[in-house]
N, C-alpha and C positions, 0 to 999 in steps of 0.2 A: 504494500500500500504506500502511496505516497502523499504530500500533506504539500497544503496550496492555500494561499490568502490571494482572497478577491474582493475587490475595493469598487462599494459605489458610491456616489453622492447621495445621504441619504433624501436630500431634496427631488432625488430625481428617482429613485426606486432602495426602499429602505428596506429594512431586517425585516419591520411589520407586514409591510407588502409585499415580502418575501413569502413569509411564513403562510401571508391571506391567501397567496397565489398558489401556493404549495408547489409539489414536483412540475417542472418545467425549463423554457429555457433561460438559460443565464441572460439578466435584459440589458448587462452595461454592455455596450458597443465597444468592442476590439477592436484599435485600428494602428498597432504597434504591432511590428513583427515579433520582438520578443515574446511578448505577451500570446501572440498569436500561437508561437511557438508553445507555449506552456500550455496554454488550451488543446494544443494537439500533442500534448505527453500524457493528459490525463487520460484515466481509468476507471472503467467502471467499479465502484467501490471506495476510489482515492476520496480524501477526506480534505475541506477547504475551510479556511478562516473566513468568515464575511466582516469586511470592513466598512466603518463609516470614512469617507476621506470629504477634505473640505471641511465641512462641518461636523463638529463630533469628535474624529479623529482617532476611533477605539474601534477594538475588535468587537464584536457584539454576538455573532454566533459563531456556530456552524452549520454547516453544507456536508452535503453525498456528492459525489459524481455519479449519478445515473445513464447518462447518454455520453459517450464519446465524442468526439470533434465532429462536426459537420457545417456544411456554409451557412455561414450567416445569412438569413433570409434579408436584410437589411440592408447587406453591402451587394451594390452594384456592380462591384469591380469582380468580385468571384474569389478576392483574394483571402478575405477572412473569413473563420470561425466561429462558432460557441460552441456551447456544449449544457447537457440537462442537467438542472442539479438540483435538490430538494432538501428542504430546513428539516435539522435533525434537533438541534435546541439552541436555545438562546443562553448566554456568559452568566451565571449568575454574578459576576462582577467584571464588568466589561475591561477592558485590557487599553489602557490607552497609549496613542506613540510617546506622549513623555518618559511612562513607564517602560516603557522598551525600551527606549533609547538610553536610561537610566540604570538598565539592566545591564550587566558587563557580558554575560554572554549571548546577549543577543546584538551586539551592536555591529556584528558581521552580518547580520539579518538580508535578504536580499531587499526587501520594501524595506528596510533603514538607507540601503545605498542607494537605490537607485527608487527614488521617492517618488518619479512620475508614472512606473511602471504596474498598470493595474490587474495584471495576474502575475502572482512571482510567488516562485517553490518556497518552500518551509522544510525546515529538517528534521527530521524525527526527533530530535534533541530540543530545536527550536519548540515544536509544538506541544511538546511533553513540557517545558517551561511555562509558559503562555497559559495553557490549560491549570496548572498550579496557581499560576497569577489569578487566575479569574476566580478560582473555587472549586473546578472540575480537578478528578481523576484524570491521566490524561485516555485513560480506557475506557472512559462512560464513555 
C-alpha cells in the first residue's frame, strides 16, 4: 500500500463535500505533470491524506483509492488524470502545516518542499507520524 496527500481548497470542494459526495471522483483539477504522475502511481487500496490548502491549511481526513488513473473528463487536452476515491474518516484533531513543518521528521515531507504540488506521496513513516498527530492509530 502506498500513502498520498491531496490538497483542495476547501472553498472550492471540502472534506464535508467530500464525505456528502461519498465514493467518486477526485474533483480538484490536475494540471501538473508531477502531480499527474502521482495520480497515475496510485492503487486500488492506496490510502490518501485530504488537505485543506489556502484556507485552513490542515490535514483533515482521509481517503481510499478506489479507481485507478483514468482521463480526466474535464481536461481537453487528453493529457490529465484523476482517479476515484472515497472518505474513510475524518482527523479527530486535524494536522496543520505549522505543525508539520514544526515536526523535525517531517520537514523532508514532499508537500513541505514543494508547496505548490497538489498530489505528493507520503511515506509510511510520514503517515504513521501525522496519524499520531491527529489522535488516530496509524492502523485504524
Amino acid at each position: 500500500m502506498a500513502y498520498w496527500l491531496l490538497k483542495s481548497e476547501p472553498f472550492k470542494f471540502s472534506w464535508d463535500e467530500q464525505c456528502e459526495k461519498g465514493i467518486g471522483r477526485w474533483e480538484k483539477r490536475v494540471r501538473n505533470y508531477q502531480a499527474r504522475n502521482n495520480l497515475n502511481s496510485m492503487k486500488v487500496g492506496d490510502k490518501g491524506f485530504f488537505y485543506h490548502s489556502n484556507k485552513g491549511k490542515e490535514i483533515v481526513g482521509i481517503l481510499e483509492i478506489t479507481g485507478e488513473a483514468y482521463p480526466d473528463p474535464d481536461d481537453e487536452s487528453g493529457k490529465f488524470v484523476t482517479v476515484d476515491v472515497k472518505p474513510v474518516k475524518p482527523l479527530p484533531n486535524p494536522v496543520t502545516l505549522k505543525q508539520i513543518k514544526e515536526h523535525g521528521a517531517l520537514i523532508e515531507m514532499e508537500m513541505v518542499r514543494q508547496v505548490r504540488l497538489s498530489v505528493s506521496h507520503v511515506t509510511a513513516g510520514e503517515w504513521d507520524i501525522i496519524c499520531k498527530m491527529s489522535g488516530l492509530n496509524s492502523s485504524e
